[in-house]
C-alpha positions as CSV (number, residue, x, y, z in Angstrom):
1,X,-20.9,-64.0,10.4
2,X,-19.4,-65.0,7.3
3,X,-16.1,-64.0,5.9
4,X,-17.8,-62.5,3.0
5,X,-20.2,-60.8,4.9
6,X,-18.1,-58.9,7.3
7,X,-15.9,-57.5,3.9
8,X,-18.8,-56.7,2.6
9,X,-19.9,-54.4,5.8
10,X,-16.5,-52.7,5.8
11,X,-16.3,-52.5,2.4
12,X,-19.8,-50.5,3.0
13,X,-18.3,-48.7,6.5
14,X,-15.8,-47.2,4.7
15,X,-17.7,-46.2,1.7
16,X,-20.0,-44.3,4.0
17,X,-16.7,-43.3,5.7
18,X,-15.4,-41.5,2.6
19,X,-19.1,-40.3,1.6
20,X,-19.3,-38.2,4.5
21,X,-15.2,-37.2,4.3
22,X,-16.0,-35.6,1.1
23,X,-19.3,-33.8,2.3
24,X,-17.0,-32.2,5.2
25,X,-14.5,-31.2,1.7
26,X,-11.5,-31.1,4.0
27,X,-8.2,-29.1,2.1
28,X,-5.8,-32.8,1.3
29,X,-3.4,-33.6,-1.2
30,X,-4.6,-36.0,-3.3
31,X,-1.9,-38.9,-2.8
32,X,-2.6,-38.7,1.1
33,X,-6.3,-38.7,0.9
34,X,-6.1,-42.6,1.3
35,X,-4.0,-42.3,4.8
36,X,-6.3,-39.4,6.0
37,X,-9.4,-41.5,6.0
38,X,-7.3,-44.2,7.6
39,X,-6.5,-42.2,10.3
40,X,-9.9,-40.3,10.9
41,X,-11.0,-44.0,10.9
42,X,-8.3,-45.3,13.8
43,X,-9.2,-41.7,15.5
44,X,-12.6,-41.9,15.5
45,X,-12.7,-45.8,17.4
46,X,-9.5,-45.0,19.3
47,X,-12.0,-42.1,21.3
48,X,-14.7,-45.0,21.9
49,X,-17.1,-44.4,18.7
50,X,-18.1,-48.1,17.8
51,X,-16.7,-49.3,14.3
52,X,-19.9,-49.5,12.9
53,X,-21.3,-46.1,14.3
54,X,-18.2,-44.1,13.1
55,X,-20.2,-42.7,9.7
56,X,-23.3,-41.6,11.5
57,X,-21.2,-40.1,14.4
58,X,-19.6,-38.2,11.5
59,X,-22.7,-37.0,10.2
60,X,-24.4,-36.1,13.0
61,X,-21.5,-34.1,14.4
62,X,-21.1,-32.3,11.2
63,X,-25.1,-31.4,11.2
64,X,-24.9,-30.1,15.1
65,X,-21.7,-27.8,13.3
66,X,-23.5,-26.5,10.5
67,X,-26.9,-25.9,12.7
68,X,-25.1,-24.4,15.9
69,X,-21.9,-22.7,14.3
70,X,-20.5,-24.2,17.8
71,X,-18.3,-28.0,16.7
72,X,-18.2,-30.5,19.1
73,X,-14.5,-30.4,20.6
74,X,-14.1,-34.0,19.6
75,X,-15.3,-33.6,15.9
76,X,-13.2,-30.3,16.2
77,X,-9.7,-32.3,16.8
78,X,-10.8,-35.2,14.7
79,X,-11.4,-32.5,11.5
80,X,-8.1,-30.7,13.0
81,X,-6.0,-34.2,12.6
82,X,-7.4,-34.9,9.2
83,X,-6.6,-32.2,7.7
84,X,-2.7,-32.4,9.3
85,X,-2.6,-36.2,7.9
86,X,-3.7,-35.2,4.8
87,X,-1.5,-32.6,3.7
88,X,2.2,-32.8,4.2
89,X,3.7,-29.4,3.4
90,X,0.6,-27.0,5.1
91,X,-1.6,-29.3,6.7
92,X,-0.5,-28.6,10.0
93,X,-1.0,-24.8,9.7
94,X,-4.3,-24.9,7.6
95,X,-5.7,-27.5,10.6
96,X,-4.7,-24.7,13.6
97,X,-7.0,-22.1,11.9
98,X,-9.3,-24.1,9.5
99,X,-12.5,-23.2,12.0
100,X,-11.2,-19.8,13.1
101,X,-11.2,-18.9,8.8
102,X,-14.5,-20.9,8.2
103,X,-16.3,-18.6,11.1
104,X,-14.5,-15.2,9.3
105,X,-16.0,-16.5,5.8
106,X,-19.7,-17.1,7.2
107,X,-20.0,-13.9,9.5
108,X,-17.7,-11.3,7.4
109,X,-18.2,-12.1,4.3
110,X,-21.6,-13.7,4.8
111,X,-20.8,-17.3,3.0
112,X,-23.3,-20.0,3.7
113,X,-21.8,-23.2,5.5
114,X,-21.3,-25.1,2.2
115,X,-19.6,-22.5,0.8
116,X,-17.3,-21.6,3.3
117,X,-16.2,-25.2,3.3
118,X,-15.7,-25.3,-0.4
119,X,-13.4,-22.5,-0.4
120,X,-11.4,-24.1,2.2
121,X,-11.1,-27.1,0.4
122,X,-8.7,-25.5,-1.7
123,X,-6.6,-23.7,1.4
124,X,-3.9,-26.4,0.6
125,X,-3.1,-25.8,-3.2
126,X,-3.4,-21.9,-2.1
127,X,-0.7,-22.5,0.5
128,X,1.4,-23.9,-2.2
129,X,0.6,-20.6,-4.8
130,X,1.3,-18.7,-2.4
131,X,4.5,-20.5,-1.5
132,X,5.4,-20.1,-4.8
133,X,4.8,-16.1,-5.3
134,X,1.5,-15.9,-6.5
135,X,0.0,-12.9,-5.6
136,X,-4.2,-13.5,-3.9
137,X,-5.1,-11.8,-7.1
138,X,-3.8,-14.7,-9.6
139,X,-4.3,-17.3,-7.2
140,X,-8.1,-16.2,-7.1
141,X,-8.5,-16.3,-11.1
142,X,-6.8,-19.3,-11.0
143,X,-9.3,-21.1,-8.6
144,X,-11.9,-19.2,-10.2
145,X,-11.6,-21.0,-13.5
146,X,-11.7,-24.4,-12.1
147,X,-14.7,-24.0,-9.4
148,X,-17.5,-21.9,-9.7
149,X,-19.5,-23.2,-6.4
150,X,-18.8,-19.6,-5.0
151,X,-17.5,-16.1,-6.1
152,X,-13.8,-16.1,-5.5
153,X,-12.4,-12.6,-5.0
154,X,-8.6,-11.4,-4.2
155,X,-9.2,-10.3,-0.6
156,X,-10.9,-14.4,0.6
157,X,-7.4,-15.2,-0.4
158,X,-5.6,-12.9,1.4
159,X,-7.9,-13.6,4.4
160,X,-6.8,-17.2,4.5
161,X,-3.2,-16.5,3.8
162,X,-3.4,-13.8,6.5
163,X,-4.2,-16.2,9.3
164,X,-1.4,-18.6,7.9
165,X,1.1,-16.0,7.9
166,X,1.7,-16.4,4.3
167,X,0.1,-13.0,2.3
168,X,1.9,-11.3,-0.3
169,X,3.7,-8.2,1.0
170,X,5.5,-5.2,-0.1
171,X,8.1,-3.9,2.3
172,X,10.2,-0.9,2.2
173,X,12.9,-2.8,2.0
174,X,12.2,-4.5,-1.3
175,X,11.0,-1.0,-3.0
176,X,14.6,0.6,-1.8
177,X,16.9,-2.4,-3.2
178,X,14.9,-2.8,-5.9
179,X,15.3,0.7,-6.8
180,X,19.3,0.5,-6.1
181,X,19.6,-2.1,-8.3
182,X,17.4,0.3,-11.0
183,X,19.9,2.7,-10.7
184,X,22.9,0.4,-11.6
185,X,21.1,-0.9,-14.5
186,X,20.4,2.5,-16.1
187,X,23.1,3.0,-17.6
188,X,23.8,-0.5,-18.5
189,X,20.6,-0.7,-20.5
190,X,20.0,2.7,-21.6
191,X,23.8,4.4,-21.8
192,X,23.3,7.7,-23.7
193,X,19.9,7.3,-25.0
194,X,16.8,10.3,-24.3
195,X,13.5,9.0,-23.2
196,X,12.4,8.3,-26.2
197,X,14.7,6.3,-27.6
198,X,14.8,4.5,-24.1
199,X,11.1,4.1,-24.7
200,X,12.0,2.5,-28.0
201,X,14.4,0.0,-26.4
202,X,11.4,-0.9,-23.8
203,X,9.2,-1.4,-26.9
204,X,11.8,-3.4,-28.8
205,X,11.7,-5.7,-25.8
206,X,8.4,-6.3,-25.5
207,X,8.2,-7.1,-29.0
208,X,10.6,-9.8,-28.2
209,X,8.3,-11.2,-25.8
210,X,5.3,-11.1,-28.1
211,X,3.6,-7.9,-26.7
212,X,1.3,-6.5,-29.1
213,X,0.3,-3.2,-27.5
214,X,2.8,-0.8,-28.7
215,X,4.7,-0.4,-25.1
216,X,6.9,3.0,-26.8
217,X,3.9,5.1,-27.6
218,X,1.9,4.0,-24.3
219,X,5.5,5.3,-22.4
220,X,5.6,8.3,-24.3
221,X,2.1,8.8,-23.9
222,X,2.5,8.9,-19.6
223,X,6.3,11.4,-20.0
224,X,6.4,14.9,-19.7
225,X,7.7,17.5,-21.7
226,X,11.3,18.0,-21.4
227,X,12.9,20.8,-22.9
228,X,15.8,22.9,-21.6
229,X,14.6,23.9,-18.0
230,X,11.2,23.4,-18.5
231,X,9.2,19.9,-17.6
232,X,6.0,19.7,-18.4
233,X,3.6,20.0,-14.8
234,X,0.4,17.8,-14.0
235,X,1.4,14.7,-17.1
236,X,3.1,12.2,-14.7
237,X,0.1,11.4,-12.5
238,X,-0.3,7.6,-13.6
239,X,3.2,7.2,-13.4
240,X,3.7,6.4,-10.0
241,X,1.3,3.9,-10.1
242,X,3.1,2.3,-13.0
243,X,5.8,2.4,-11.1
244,X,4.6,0.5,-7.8
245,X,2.8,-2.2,-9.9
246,X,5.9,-2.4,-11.9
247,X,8.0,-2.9,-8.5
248,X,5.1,-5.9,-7.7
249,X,5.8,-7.8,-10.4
250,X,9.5,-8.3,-9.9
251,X,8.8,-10.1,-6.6
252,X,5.2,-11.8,-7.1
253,X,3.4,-13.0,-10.0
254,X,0.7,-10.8,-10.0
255,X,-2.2,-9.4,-11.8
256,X,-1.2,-5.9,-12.3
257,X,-4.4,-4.7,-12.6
258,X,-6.0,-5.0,-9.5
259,X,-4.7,-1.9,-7.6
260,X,-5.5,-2.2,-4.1
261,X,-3.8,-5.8,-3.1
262,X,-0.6,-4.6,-2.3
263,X,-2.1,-1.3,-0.1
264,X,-0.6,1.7,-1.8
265,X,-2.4,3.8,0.3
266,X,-0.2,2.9,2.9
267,X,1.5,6.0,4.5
268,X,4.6,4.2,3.4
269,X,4.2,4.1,0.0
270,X,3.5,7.6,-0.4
271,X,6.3,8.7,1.5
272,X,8.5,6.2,-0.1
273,X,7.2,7.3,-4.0
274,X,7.3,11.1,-3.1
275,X,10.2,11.2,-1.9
276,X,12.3,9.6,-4.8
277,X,10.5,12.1,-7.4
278,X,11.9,15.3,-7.5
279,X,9.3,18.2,-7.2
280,X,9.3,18.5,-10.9
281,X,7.7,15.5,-11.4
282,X,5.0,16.1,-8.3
283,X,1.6,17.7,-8.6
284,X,1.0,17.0,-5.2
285,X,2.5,15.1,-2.2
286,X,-0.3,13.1,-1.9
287,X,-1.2,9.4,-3.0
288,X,-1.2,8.4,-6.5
289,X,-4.0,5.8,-6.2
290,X,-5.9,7.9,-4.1
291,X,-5.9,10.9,-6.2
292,X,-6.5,8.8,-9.5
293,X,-8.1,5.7,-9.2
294,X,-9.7,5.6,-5.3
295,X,-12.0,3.0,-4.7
296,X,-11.1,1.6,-8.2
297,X,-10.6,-2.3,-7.6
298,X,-9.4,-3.2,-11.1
299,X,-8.5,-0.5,-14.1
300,X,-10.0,-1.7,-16.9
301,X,-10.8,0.1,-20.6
302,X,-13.9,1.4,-19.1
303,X,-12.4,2.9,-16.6
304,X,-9.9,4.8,-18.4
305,X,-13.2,6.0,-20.5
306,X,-14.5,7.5,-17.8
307,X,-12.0,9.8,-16.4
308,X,-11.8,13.3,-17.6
309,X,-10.9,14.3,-21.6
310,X,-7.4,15.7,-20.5
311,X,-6.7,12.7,-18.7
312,X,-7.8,9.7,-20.8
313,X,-5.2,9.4,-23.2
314,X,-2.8,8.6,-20.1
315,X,-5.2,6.7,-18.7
316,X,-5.5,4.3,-21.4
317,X,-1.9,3.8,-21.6
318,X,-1.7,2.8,-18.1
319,X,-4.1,-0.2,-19.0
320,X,-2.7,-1.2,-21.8
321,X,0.9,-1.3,-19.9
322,X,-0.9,-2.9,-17.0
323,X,-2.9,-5.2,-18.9
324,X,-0.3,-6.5,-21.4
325,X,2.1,-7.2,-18.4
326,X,-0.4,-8.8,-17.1
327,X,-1.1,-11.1,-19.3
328,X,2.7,-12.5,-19.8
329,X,4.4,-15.3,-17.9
330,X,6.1,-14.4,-14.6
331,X,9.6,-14.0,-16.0
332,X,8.7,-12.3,-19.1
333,X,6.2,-9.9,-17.0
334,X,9.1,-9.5,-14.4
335,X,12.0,-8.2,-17.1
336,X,9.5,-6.2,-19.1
337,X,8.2,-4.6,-15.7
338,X,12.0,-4.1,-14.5
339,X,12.9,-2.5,-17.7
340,X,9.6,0.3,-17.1
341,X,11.3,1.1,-14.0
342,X,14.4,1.7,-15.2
343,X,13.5,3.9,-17.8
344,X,11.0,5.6,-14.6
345,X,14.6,5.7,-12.7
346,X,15.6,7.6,-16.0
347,X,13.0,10.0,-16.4
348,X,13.5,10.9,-12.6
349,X,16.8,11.4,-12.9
350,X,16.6,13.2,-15.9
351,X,14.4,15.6,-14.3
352,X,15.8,15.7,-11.4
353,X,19.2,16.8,-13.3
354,X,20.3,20.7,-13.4
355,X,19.7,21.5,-17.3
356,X,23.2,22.7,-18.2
357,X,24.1,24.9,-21.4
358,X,27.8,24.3,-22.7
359,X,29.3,27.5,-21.7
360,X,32.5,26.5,-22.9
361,X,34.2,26.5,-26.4
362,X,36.6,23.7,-27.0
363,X,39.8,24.5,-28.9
364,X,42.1,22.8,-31.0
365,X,45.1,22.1,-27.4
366,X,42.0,20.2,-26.2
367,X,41.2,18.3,-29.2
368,X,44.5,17.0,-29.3
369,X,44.3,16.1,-25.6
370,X,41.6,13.9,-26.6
371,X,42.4,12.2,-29.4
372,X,45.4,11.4,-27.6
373,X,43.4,10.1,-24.6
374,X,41.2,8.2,-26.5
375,X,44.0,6.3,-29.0
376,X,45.6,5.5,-25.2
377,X,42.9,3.4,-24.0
378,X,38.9,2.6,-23.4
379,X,37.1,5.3,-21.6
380,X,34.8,2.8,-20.0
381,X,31.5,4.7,-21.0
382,X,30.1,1.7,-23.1
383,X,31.7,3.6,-25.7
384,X,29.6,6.6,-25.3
385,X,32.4,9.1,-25.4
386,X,34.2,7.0,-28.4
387,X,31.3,7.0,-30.2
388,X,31.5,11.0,-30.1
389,X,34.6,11.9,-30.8
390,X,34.5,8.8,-34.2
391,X,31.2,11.4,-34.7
392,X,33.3,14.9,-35.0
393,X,36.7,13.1,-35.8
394,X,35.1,11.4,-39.3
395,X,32.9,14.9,-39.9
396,X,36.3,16.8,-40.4
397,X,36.9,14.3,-42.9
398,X,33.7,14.4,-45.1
399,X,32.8,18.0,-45.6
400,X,29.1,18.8,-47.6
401,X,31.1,21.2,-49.4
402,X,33.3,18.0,-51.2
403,X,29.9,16.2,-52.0
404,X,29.0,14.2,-48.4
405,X,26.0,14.4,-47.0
406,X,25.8,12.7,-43.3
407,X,23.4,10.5,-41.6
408,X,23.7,9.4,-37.7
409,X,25.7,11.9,-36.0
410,X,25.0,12.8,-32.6
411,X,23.0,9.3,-32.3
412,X,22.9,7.3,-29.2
413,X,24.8,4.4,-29.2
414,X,21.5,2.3,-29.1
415,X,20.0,3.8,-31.7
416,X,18.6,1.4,-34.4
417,X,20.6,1.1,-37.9
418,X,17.0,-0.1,-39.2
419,X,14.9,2.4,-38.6
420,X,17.4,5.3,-38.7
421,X,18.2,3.7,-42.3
422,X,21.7,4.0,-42.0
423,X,24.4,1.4,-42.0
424,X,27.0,2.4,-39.3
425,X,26.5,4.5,-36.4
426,X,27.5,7.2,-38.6
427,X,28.1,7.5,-42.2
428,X,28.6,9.8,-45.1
429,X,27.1,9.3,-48.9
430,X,28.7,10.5,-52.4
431,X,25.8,10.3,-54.7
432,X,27.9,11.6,-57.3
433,X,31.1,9.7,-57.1
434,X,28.3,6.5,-56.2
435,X,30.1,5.9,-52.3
436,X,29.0,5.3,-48.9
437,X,31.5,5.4,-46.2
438,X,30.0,4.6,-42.5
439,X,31.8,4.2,-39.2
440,X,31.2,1.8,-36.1
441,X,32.6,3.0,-32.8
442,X,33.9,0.0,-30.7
443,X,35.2,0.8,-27.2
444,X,37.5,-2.2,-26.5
445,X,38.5,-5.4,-28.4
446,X,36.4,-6.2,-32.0
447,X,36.0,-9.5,-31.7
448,X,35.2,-11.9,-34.4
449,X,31.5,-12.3,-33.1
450,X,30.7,-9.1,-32.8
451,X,32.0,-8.3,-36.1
452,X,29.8,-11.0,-37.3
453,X,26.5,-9.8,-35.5
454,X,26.5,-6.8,-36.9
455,X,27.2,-8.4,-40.3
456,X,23.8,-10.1,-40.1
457,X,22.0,-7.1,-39.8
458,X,23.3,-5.0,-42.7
459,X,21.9,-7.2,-45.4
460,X,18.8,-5.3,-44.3
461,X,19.8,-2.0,-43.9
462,X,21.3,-1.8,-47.1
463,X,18.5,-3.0,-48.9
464,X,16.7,0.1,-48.0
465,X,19.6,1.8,-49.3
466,X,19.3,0.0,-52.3
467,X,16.0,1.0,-52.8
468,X,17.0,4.9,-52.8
469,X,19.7,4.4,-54.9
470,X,18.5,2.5,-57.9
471,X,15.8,5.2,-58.5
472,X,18.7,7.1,-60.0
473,X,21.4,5.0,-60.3
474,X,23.1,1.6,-61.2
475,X,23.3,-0.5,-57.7
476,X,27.1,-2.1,-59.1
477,X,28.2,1.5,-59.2
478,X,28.4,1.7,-55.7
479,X,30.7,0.7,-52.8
480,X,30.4,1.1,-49.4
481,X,32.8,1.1,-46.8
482,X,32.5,0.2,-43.1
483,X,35.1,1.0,-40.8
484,X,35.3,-0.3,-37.5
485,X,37.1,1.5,-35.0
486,X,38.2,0.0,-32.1
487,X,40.9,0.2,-29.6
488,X,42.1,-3.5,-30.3
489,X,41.2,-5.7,-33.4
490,X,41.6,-9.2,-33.5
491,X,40.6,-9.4,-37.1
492,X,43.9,-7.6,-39.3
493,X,42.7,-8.6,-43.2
494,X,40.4,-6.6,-44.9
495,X,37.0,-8.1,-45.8
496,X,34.7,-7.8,-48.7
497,X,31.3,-8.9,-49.9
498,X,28.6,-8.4,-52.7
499,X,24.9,-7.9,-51.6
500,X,22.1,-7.3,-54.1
501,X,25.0,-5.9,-56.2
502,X,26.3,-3.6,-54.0
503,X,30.0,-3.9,-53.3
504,X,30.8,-3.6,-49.5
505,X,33.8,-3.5,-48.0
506,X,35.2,-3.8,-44.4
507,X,37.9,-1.9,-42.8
508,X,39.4,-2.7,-39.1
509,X,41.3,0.0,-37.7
510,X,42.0,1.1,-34.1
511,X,42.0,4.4,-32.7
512,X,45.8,5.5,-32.4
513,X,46.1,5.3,-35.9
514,X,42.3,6.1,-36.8
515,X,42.6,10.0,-34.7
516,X,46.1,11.0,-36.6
517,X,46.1,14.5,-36.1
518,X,45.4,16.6,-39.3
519,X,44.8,19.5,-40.5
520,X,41.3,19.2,-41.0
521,X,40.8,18.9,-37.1
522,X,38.8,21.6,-36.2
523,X,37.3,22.7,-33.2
524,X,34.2,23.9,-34.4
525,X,33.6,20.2,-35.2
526,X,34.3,18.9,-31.9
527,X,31.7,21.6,-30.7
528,X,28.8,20.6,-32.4
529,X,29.4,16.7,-32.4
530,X,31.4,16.2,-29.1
531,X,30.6,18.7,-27.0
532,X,26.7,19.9,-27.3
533,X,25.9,15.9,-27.1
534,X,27.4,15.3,-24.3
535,X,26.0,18.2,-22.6
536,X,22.0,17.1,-23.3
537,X,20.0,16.4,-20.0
538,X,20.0,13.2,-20.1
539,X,23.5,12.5,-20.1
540,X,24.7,11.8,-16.9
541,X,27.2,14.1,-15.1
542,X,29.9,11.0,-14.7
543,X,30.0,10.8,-18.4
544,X,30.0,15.0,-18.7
545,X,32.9,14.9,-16.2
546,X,35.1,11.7,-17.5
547,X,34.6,13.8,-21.0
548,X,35.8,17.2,-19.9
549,X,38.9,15.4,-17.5
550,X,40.1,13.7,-21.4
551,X,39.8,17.3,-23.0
552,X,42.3,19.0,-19.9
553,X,45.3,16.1,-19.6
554,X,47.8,15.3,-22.3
């Protein structure tokens, strides 16, 4: 036989050879497909098939396979040590139950041969989702988009990824740390704001992330009514489903709304969820998902349709919140999602929390107390409490009966400048004598930058000042005056600008020589702006307790 000849026979052998490797549509990397067929070709003579016989062997074993159900123990081991060459991360673990998961698709989810292959040809890259966090939801839309030889659903994944030992799971344990870490961040992200403004911030954020859905109305939408001592019964029932999804999507990338992957039916779950809401908040100790959405595999618009008139507006705010978060990257889904439950965390704690009326009256010994207290030092409440007392300190000092008229007092400290249309966290207009004088509570050191920050905003919250003014006035008749407040200030010279004619000036003062006592300290004052803020629900009792301890000592 001639040299040519024999190439030319095992060029042909091993063209067969790779025909019949891709009707078998083993799950191999691509860069190791070359040393798999290698291997099944040393494999296949080194067990005493004849060179030349090794593609009909193939073929004939896998016919007996697809006709009797029952592989031939050889063919099984050759397929097994394919599979193990030809992947290098999962190969080895896809191999040991590659025939076990082909059986499960034929007889329990009634996939012909061909198909049951073809979804296993992709076992490896759905190792390597998984590996990375993908939940069997995304990895199945994922695969879905790029083969359509078969339905993919959710639960074929997990079925695979079962038998590997690599499905997505929630455990106790994540729901509980997660949740401690929720309750650490509250106050760091929310501080003294009510629901609604928290819902606000959450909405603010998602705007960031280019979220179109209006996240602050859909929040609203899903909160009780909380006023005083009364909560408002039977309006959290989507909620707690919010709140598990919410708690996926921090450790997978997942698609939020299918309902079901993660089993919240589990006894677990409803324990778990129950017992961190406060019977307020509760309708029933029984199963969210159950109650509201049982045997519903995805929530969709359609669904939300068809739920009763009373509950559809909730409804439709849960798929919307779903859906958007859905539809976001991983880390963008995971920060929006971890921001929901923190303002959850609030709303729990919030109604959770004994409503309290002030039954005190503050006099004038404990208003010098404070001031003292707070000219010492920083209260450490994210300037919560300084912001209060700059409140009813700078309200003794610009009386509606001399002209002012005030704009921001009692706000949060995250509330907006822009849509509050004010231009300090409090201020106080003279339309007659054409002056604006507004105050910014630092707790701390004013530094440069955050001096600066805030001076890139004001451009636009003054022109809507502007816009209110020159319908009766001449904008270069008036001046305003900012004065920032802090307990240190690194910048000592007075600063001034002109914007759209407007003269505006900048004033740095700290709070020893802001809170000299005065006459025009009253207590009445402190009542209204100190002490009925601090005493709303949703302040926490730490900050109602460090507040009332700087009111008793000297």
């Amino acid at each position: 036989m001639t040299s040519s000849l024999k190439i030319f026979r095992l060029l042909n052998l091993n063209t067969e050879l790779r025909h019949h490797l891709a009707v078998l549509d083993l799950p191999l990397d691509v860069a190791n497909k070359e040393s798999a067929l290698a291997s099944m070709h040393q494999l296949l003579i080194s067990s005493g098939i004849k060179e030349e016989d090794t593609p009909r062997w193939l073929k004939t074993e896998y016919q007996a396979w697809k006709e009797s159900q029952m592989p031939d123990p050889l063919f099984k081991r050759i397929v097994c040590d394919t599979i193990t060459k030809g992947s290098h991360m999962f190969g080895q673990a896809i191999a040991g139950q590659y025939f076990s998961v082909h059986k499960i698709l034929r007889e329990s989810w009634f996939f012909s041969h061909a198909e049951a292959s073809a979804f296993l040809s992709h076992a490896n890259i759905i190792c390597h989702f998984a590996d990375q966090r993908l939940s069997c939801s995304q990895i199945s839309k994922l695969l879905e988009s790029r083969d359509n030889r078969f339905p993919f659903s959710w639960q074929i994944v997990r079925e695979l990824l079962r038998k590997l030992d690599l499905e997505p799971k929630m455990e106790r344990a994540d729901l509980e740390h997660m949740f401690e870490q929720d309750s650490v961040l509250d106050y760091e992200v929310f501080a003294d704001s009510d629901l609604s403004e928290a819902a606000r911030i959450v909405g603010d954020a998602s705007e960031d992330l280019g979220v179109k859905a209006n996240f602050s109305d859909a929040l609203l939408s899903l909160m009780p009514e909380i006023r005083g001592d009364y909560i408002e019964e039977n309006k959290t029932k989507y909620i707690q489903i919010l709140h598990y999804q919410c708690f996926i999507a921090e450790k997978y990338d997942a698609d939020l709304t299918i309902l079901y992957e993660f089993k919240p039916r589990a006894g677990w779950v409803t324990e778990w969820l129950n017992s961190n809401y406060p019977e307020s908040l509760l309708s029933a100790k029984e199963n969210a998902f159950l109650n509201n959405a049982k045997s519903v595999e995805e929530i969709t618009a359609g669904w939300a349709r068809s739920v009763t008139i009373g509950n559809r507006k909730g409804a439709n705010s849960l798929v919307v919140l779903l859906k958007e978060l859905s539809d976001l990257g991983f880390e963008a889904r995971a920060s929006l999602s971890r921001m929901i439950r923190i303002w959850i965390y609030r709303l729990i704690q919030i109604a959770d929390r004994e409503f309290q009326d002030p039954d005190f009256k503050i006099n004038e010994a404990q208003v010098k107390n404070l001031l003292k207290n707070i000219g010492s030092g920083e209260t450490h409440t994210r300037g919560v409490i300084e912001q209060r007392v700059v409140d009813a300190f700078s309200s003794t000092l610009h009386v509606p009966q001399t002209g002012w008229s005030s704009k921001g007092l009692g706000d949060s400290i995250n509330a907006s400048n822009l849509s509050r249309k004010k231009i300090g966290d409090c201020e106080y207009q003279n339309s007659a004598s054409r002056k604006l004088i507004a105050y910014e509570a630092h707790a701390g050191c004013l530094t440069e930058h955050y001096f600066r920050s805030h001076r890139t905003t004001l451009e636009r919250s003054l022109r809507l000042k502007s816009k209110e003014w020159e319908q009766f006035s001449d904008l270069k008749d008036w001046i305003v005056v900012i004065k920032f407040v802090a307990h240190e200030c690194l910048l000592h010279s007075a600063d001034e600008a002109v914007f759209d004619g407007v003269t505006v000036r900048f004033e740095f003062l700290n709070y020893a020589d802001f809170l000299q006592d005065s006459a025009s300290t009253r207590a009445q004052n402190f009542q209204k702006w100190f002490v009925e803020p601090l005493y709303q629900r949703h302040i926490s009792d730490e900050i109602k307790n460090k507040a009332m301890a700087l009111l008793k000592s000297g």
